[in-house]
Steps between C-alpha positions, in 0.01 A plus 500: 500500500122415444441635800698800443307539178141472633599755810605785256194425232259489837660821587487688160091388441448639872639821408293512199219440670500747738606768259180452339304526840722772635410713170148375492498674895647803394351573189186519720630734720619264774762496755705191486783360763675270640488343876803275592668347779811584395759785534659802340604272166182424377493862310851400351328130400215666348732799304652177371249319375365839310172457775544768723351828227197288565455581889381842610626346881739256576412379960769222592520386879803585578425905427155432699629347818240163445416263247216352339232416652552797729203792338782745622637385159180560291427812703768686337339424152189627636617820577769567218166471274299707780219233431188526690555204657638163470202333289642687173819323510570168338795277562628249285743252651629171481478366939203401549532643896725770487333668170143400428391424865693787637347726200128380597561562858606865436162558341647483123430258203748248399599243197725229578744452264656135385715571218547106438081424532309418219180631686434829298658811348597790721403757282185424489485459851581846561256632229236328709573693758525856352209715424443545102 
């Protein structure tokens, strides 16, 4: 049951978490999505979880025909935000390959994220990376 437990508190302080970066995003006028190797259900998952008012764009795999750490996959974001190019787009993920590698060898900035590391805070990660 401890296990249980620490899964669902783990869960609920990641949620938090990126409420308060998904707000801090769009209160600045920022696009924010989400790009998964997964299928039609992760909209569903993320209705659920009261996460997915927070996305402007929700790219999965299976609608895109490849997965991570294909750039077909990040070139959708690109153009649903008609960005100038790939440099203004930053990816946060948790693969080390399939999001932050693949993300830097489309051209765009990445965090990688370790929900269990001690390391540093994600917020202010992302504030480092935003202009004032």
């Amino acid at each position: 049951m401890r296990l249980n437990f620490s899964c669902l508190l783990c869960s609920h302080i990641l949620r938090i978490q990126f409420k308060t970066v998904a707000t801090y995003l769009r209160d600045r006028g920022l696009g924010v999505a989400v790009v998964s190797n997964f299928d039609a259900r992760l909209s569903g998952i993320l209705r659920g979880l009261d996460l997915l008012p927070l996305f402007d764009l929700v790219v999965t795999s299976g609608e895109v025909g490849v997965e991570k750490p294909n750039p077909v996959i990040f070139e959708r974001v690109v153009r649903h935000y008609r960005l100038s190019g790939a440099s203004r787009l930053l990816h946060v993920g948790d693969h080390l390959l399939k999001d932050y590698e693949a993300a830097k060898d489309f051209g765009a900035s990445a965090i990688l994220f370790d929900p269990l590391s001690k390391r540093g805070d994600f917020y202010s990660d992302i504030q480092s990376l935003l202009p004032s």
